[in-house]
C-alpha positions as CSV (number, residue, x, y, z in Angstrom):
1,X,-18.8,20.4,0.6
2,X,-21.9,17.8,1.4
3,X,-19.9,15.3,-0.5
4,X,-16.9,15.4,1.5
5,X,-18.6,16.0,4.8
6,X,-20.3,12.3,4.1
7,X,-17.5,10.7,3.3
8,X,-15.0,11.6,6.5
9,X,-18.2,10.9,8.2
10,X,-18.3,7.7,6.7
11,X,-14.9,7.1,7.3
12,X,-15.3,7.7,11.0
13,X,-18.4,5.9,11.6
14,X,-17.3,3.0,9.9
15,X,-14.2,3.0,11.8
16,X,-16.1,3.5,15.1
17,X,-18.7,0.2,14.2
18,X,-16.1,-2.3,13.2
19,X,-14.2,-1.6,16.8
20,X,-16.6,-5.1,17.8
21,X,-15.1,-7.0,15.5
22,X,-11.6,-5.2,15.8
23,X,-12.1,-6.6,19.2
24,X,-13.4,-9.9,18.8
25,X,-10.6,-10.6,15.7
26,X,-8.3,-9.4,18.9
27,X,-8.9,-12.5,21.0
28,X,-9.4,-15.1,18.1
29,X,-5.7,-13.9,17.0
30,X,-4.2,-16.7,19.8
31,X,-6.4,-19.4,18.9
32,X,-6.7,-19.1,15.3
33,X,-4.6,-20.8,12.6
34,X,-2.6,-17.7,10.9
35,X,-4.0,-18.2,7.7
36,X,-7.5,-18.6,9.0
37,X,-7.1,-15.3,11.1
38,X,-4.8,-13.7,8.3
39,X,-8.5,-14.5,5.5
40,X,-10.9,-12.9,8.4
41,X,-8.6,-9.4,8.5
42,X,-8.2,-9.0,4.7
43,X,-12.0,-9.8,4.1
44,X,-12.6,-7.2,6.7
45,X,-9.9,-4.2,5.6
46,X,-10.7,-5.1,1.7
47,X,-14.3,-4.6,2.3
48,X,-14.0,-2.0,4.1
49,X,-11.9,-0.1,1.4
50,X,-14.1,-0.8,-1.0
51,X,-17.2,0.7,0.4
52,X,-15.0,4.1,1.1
53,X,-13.9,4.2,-2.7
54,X,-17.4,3.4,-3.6
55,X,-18.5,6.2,-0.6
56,X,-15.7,8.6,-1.8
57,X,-17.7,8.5,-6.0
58,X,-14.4,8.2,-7.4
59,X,-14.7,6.1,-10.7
60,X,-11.6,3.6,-10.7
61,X,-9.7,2.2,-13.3
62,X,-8.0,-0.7,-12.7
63,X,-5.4,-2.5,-15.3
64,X,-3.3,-5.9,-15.0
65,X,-5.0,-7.6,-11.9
66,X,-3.7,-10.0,-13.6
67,X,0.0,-9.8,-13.2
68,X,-0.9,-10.2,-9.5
69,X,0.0,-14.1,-8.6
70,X,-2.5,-15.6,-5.9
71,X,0.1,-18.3,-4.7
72,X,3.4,-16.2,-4.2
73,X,4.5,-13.9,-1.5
74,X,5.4,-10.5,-3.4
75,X,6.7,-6.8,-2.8
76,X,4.1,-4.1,-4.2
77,X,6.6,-1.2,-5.1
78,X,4.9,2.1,-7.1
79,X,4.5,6.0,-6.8
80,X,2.7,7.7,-4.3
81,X,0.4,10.6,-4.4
82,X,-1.9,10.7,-2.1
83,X,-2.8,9.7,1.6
84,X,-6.2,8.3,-0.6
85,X,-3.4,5.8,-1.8
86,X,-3.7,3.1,1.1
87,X,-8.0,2.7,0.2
88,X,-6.9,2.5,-3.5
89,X,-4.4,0.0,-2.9
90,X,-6.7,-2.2,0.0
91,X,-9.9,-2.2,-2.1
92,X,-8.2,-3.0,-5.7
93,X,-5.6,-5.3,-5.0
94,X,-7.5,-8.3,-4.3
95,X,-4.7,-10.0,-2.3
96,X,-3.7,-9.4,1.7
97,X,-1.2,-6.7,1.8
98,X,0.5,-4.8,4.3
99,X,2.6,-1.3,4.1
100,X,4.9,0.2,4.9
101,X,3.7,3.7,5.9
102,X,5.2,6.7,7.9
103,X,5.6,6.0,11.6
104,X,3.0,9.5,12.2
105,X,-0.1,6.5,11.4
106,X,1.1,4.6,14.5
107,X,-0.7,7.4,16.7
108,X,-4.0,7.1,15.5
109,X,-6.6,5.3,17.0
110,X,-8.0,2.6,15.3
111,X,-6.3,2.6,12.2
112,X,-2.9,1.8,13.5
113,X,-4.7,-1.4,15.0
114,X,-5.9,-2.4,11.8
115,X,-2.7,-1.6,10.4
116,X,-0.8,-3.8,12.8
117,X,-3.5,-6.2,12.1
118,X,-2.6,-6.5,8.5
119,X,1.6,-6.5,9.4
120,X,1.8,-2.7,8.6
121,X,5.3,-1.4,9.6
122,X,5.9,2.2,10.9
123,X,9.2,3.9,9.2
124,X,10.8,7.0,10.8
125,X,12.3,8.8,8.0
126,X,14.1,11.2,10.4
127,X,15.8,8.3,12.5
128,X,18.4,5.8,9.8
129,X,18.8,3.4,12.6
130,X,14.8,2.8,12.7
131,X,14.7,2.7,8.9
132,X,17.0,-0.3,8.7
133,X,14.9,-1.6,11.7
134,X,12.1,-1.7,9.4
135,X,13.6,-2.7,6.6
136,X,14.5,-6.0,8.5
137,X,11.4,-6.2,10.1
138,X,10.0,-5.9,6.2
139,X,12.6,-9.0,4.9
140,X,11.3,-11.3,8.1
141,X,7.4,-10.6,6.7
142,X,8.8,-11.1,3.5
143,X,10.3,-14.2,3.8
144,X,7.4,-15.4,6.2
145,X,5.5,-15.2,3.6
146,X,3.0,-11.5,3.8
147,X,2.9,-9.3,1.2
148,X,4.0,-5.6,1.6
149,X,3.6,-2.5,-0.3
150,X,6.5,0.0,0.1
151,X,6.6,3.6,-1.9
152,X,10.5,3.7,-2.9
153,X,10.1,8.0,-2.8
154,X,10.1,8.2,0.7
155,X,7.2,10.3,0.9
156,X,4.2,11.7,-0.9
157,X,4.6,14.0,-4.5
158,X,3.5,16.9,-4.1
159,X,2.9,18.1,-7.4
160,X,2.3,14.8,-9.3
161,X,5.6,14.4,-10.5
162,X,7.0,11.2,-9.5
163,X,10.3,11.5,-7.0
164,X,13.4,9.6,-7.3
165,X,13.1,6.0,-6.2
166,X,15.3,5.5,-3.0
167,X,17.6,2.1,-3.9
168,X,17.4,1.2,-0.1
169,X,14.2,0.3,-0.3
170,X,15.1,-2.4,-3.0
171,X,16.7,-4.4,0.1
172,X,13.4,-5.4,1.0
173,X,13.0,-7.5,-2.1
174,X,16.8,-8.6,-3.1
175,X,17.6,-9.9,0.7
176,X,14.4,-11.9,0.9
177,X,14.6,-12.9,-3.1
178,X,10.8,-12.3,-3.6
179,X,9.4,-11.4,-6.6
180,X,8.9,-7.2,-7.2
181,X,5.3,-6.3,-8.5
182,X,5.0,-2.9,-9.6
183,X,2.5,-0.3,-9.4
184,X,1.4,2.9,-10.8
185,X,-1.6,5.4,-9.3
186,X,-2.4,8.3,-11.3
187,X,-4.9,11.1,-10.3
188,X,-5.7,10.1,-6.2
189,X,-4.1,13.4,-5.1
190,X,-6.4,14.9,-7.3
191,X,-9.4,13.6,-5.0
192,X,-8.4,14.9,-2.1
193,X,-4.6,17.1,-1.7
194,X,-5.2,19.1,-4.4
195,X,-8.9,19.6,-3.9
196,X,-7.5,21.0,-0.3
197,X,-8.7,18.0,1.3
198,X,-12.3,18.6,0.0
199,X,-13.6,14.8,-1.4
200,X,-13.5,15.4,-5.6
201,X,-15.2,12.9,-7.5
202,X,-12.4,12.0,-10.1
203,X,-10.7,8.9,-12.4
204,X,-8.1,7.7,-10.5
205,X,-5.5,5.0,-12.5
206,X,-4.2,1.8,-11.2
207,X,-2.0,0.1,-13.2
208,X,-0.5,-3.2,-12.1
209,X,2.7,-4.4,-13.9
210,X,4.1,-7.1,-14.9
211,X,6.1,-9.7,-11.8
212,X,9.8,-8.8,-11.5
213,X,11.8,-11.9,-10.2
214,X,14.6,-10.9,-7.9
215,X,16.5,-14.4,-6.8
216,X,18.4,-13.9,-10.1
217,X,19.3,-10.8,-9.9
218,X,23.4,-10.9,-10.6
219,X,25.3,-8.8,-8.2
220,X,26.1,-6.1,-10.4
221,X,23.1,-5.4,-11.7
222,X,21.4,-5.1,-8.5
223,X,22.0,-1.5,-7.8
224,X,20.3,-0.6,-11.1
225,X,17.1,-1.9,-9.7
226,X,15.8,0.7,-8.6
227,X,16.2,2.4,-11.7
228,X,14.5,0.1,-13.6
229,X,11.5,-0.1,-11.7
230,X,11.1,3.6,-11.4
231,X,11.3,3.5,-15.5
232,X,8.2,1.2,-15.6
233,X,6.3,2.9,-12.6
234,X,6.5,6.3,-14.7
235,X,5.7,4.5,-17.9
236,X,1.7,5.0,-17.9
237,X,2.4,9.2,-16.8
238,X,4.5,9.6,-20.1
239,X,1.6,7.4,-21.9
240,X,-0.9,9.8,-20.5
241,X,0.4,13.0,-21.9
């Protein structure tokens, strides 16, 4: 109970003390080179993450950083578990990322600015028409050159089990012909959804695959995609058993 009453305090507090430079990264946004200004966000968001995972005591595991390429723009595709994904994702990665998270996170204070800050987009899943809206929005980042993260199951497991990867999703990557790097978490639902929201100290699993190129892709095998990607995603869950 002390445990997890330190870390959403933590998580608060240190939302509440970076509002200065949330601020201050605010007006340099118009002046800045995008690159320059881009660097300044990610140091921030990725540090930031980082002391929460170390705050949180869970004891990561991270495998095949190295599949991660430093001078490409790519799509992050994997499962997701937990709403303790995003800190997973921001402090492991190593790379500026954005998501692509339920539309719900766009109402809360703070963290949607640093969302939008790092080109988050919002996704509706109960409106189609603002799906494909974000889907494009996605392509345009894509093709100007900022990562994303998307989870192809719409929405969190709750019981572990990986859900069915949605092939929409898979636009994201075909129409702007960048390269598909996925991901697979294992055991951050066990840290906090399972525990009933209570902060668990736990191993939690990253494993990074290897790049996917998409610009090949022939036609008709491009609606298998998503089938292939959810094979290699689930991979490290049958390894684990």
């Amino acid at each position: 109970m002390l445990h997890s009453l330190y870390f959403y305090f933590r998580l608060v507090s240190s939302l509440v003390l970076l509002i200065p430079t949330m601020r201050r990264l605010g007006r340099e946004k118009e002046r800045l080179p995008k690159d320059e200004w881009d660097k300044k966000v990610w140091n921030v968001a990725g540090n930031w993450a980082k002391d929460l995972l170390r705050d949180s005591g869970v004891k990561m595991q991270v495998e095949g950083l190295e599949h991660i390429p430093k001078d490409r723009t790519v799509l992050f595709v994997g499962n997701h578990q937990s709403n303790f994904d995003f800190l997973v994702l921001l402090g492991s990665l190593g790379v500026p990322t954005g998501f692509i998270a339920k539309i719900e996170l766009e109402k809360i204070p703070l963290v949607s600015t640093w969302m939008k800050y790092l080109y988050c987009l919002f996704m509706d899943r109960s409106d189609m028409k603002q799906q494909m809206q974000t889907i494009l929005a996605g392509i345009k980042e894509l093709k100007e050159g900022d990562n994303l993260i998307v989870f192809p199951e719409g929405t969190r497991s709750k019981d572990g089990k990986m859900l069915e990867f949605k092939a929409g999703t898979f636009k994201l990557a075909l129409k702007s012909k960048v390269p598909i790097v996925p991901f697979t978490i294992m055991g951050s639902a066990d840290a906090l959804e399972n525990n009933h929201y209570m902060m668990k100290k736990v191993p939690i699993r990253l494993v990074i695959h290897p790049l996917i190129e998409t610009k090949d892709i022939p036609k008709e095998e491009q609606g298998s995609l998503h089938r292939l990607v959810e094979e290699i995603v689930a991979k490290p869950f049958g390894q684990a058993q």
